[in-house]
N, C-alpha and C positions, 0 to 999 in steps of 0.2 A: 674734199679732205677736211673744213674746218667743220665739216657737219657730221661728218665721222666721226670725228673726235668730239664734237659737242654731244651726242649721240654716245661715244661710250661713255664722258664725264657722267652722265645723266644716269645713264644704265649701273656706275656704280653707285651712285648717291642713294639712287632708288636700292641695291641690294646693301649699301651700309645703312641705311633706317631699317628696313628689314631686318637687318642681323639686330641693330639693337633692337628692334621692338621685343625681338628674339631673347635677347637676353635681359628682360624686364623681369626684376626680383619677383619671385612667385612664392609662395609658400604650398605645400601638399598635402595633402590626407589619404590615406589610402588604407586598404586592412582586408582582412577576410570575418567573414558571417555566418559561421556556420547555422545552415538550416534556413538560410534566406533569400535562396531559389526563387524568380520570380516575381520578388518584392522589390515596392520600391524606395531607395533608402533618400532623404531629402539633405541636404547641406542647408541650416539656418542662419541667419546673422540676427542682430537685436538695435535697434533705433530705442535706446532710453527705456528697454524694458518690453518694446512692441516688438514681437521676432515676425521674421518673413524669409518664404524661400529664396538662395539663390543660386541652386546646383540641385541637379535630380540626378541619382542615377540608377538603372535595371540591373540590378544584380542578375546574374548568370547562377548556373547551376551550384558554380565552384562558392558562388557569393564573394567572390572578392568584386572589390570596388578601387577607385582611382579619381580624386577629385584636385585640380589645382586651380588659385586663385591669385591671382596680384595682391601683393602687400599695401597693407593701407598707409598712413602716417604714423598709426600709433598700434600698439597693440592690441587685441583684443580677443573675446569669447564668441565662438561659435559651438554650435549644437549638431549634431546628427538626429535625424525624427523617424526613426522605422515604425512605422502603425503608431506612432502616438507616445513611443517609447521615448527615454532622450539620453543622452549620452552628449555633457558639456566637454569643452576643452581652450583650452587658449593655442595663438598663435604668435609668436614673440618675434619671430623674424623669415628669413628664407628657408624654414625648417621641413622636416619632413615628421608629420605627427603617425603614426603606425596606431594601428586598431585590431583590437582581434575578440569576437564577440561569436555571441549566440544566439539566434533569433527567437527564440521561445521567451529568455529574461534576457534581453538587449541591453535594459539598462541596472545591470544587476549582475550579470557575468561576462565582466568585458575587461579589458588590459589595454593600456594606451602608454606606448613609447615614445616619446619627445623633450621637449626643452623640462626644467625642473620645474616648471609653473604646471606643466602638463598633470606634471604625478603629482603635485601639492594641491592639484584641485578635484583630480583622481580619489587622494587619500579625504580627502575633505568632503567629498560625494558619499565615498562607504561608508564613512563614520555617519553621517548624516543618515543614509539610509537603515543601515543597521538598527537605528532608534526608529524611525516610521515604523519598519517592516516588524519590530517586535512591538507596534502599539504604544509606543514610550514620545510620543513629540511634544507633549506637556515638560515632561523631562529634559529632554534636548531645549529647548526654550529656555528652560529656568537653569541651564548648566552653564553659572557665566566662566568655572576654569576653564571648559572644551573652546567656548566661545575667545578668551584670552589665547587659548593656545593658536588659535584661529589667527588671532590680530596680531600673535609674534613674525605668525609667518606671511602676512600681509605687510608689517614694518618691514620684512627683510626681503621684502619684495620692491622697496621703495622704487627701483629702476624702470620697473616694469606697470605697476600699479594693478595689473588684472588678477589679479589676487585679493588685494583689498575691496575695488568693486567689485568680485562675485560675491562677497561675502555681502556686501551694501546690497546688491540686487537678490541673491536666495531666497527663494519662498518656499517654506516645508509646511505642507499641507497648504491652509488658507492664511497661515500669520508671515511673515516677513523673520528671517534668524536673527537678523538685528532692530531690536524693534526699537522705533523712535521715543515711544514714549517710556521705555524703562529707563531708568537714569543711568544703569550701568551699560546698557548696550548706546543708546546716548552718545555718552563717552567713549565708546569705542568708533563711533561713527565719527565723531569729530576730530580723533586723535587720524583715523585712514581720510580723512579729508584732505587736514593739515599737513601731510605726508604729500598728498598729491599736489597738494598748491605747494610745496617747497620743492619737489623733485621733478612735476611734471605742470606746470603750469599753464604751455600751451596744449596739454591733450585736452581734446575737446569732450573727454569725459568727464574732466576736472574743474571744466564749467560748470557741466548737470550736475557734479557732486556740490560745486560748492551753492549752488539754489536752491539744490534739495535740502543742504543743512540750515542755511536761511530760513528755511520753509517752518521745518519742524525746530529750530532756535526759535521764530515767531510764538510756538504753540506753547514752546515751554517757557518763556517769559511771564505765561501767563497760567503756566500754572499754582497751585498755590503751594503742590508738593516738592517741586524745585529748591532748594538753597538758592539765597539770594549769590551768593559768588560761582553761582555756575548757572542762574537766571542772566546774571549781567556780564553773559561772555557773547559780546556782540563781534570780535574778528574771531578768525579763524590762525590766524600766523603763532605757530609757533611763540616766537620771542615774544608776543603779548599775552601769554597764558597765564593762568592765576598766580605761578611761580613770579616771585622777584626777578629774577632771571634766568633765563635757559643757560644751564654750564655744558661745553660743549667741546669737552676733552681726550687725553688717547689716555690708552694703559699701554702696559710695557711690553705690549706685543704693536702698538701702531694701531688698532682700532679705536674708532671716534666713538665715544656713547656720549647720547644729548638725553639728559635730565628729563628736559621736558616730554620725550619720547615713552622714554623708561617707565616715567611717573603715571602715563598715561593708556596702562594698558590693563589697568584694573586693580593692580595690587598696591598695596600700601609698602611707601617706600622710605627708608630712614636718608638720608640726606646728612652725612656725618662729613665736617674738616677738621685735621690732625694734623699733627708733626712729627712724623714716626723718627724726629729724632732725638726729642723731648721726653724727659724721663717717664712721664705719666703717661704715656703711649701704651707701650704693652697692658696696663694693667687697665686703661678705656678697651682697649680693642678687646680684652675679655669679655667686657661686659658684651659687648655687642655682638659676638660668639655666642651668649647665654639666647641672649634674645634671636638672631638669627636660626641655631639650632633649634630654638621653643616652637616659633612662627615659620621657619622657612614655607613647609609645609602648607601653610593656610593662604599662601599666596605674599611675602615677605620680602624685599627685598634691599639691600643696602649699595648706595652710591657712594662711595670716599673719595673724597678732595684732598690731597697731598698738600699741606702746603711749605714743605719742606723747599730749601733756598736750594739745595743741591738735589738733584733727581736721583745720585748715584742710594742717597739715604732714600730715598722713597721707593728707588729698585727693590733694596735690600726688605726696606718694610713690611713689602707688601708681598712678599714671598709667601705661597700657600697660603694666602687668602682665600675664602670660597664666595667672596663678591666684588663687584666691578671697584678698582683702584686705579686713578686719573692722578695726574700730577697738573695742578694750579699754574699752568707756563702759557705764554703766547700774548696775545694784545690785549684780551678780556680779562686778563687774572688780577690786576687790582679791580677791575670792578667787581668780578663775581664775591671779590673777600669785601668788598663798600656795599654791595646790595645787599648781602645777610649778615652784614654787620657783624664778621668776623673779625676776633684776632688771631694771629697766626700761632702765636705760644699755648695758647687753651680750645682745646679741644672742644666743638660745638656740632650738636646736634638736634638737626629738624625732623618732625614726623610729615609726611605729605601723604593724604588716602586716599581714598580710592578714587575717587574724582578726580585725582591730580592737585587737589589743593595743599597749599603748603598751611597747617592748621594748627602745630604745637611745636616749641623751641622748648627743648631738655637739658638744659644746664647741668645737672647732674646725673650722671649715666647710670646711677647706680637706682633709678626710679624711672628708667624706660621702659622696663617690663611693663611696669603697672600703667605707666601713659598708653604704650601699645594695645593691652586690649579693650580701649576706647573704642579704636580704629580697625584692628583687627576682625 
């Protein structure tokens, strides 16, 4: 009897590992091909840039396919390789990524349904290709707004991170899309760094990012075309960036914008603190209307600091504003007013460009135009 019973104990231990091996978080791929009959289509993964197979499968007449995989610790990019063709994608969780292509241009007329990183790297492939396939990758290289609009949605991907690494890893044609040595792509390298050492520190992609920028911070130390305050940015963290301080506030919906973020994604940015409830209020925030309207355009943007004692005036202030409006409250707001050497009754404004440097203090608003297209 007790070997009975020890014998079914066993028998179920053995079917409850089973059941869970069973239900080990998987993530899928799957899709149809038309016209891929007989081919065979490869599943890639990437080691730092080295990819290797790790799933083959024979497409059938119909060319649908059907690929699942254990999730890893972190997220990441995989490829599909039919002849040579490639078609990238991320996988962010226990998702199911859907595919529906053509096998004559594989990587050219295809559709992928899944998580938002899916279709954000999707949209970020066409645009990309669009320029090769017209001849145009000179172009694409020297287009640092596509490339910014690139790095918004790698910022807003901070959770995830495989968004800003593809963009670190892409190679169109034989150059790199972000190249180390340009000073503006540069900066965009080290802003998707800094991102990953705050959000994701132990993804062990966030290592190889942060030795790669090491790498090339070495190269550019020693260049002689460098600025000396973006030669001597030896960390990577955020709060020690060329700014006095990162300001890292909500506006009046609850969203957190960090300065040092903002500043750092190519465009030259005014860095304005007011008291919208001080006389002179409206007739500064014109000026900055003028200029905002002039520059929005060429890549412009305005950060305002509240530093109004009641939020209910800073509510009101900042009503139909067309840029970010933070209210100065929580642990850091007398420092942030001690590091830029703010008073709170007089209205003060800094220029920070493109680099992210904070480079000109405007005392008088009514000669920011003419300071801005320094920087501009």
């Amino acid at each position: 009897m007790k070997k009975a019973l020890l014998s079914i104990v066993a028998t179920i231990m053995l079917l409850g590992l089973w059941s869970c091996g069973e239900k080990e978080p998987k993530w899928t791929v799957k899709g149809t091909i038309n016209g891929g009959a007989d081919k065979v289509l490869l599943l890639e993964a990437s080691a730092n840039g080295r990819w290797y197979p790790v799933d083959t499968f024979n497409l059938i007449d119909e060319g649908g396919f059907y690929m699942q995989h254990p999730l890893k610790s972190h997220p990441d990019i995989y490829r599909l390789n039919l002849e040579g063709k490639m078609i990238y994608f991320p996988y962010i969780a226990d998702e199911t990524i859907v595919v529906k292509a053509d096998a004559s241009h594989f990587d050219r007329d295809y559709k992928l349904v899944g998580s938002p990183q899916v279709e954000i790297i999707m949209y970020i492939d066409s645009v990309i290709n669009s320029y090769v396939d017209s001849a145009r990758v000179e172009e694409l290289l020297a287009n640092h707004d596509l490339k910014k609009e690139f790095l918004r949605m790698a910022i807003e991907d901070s959770a995830t991170m495989v968004v800003g690494n593809y963009l670190i890893a892409r190679i169109v044609g034989d150059s790199l899309l972000l190249n180390p040595k340009n000073r503006q792509d540069f900066s965009k390298i080290r802003s998707i760094t800094n991102i990953a050492m705050q959000y994701r520190p132990e993804d062990p992609r966030t290592k190889f990012l942060e030795a790669y920028f090491h790498e090339i911070n070495a190269t550019y130390r020693k260049s002689k075309t460098l600025s000396a305050a973006v030669a001597h940015t030896d960390t990577l963290y955020l709060s020690e960036s060329s700014l006095p301080q990162d300001i890292n506030l909500y506006d009046v919906d609850g969203k957190a914008h960090s300065l040092a973020q903002i500043s750092s994604v190519g465009d030259v940015t005014i860095l304005s603190f007011v008291s919208y409830g001080e006389a002179i209020a409206p007739a500064y925030n014109l000026e900055l209307r003028k200029v905002y309207d002039q520059y929005k355009d060429r890549g412009l943007q305005i950060y305002q600091v509240s530093t109004d004692a009641h939020q209910s005036t800073w509510k009101i202030g900042s009503q139909n504003l067309p840029w970010i409006s933070v209210h100065n409250s929580g642990s850091n707001a007398s420092i942030n007013l001690l590091k830029y050497n703010v008073n709170t009754n007089t209205p003060t404004t800094f220029i920070i460009n493109r680099a992210g440097e904070l480079v000109e203090r405007v005392d008088d608003a009514s000669k920011l135009a003419s300071a801005l297209k320094k920087y501009i």
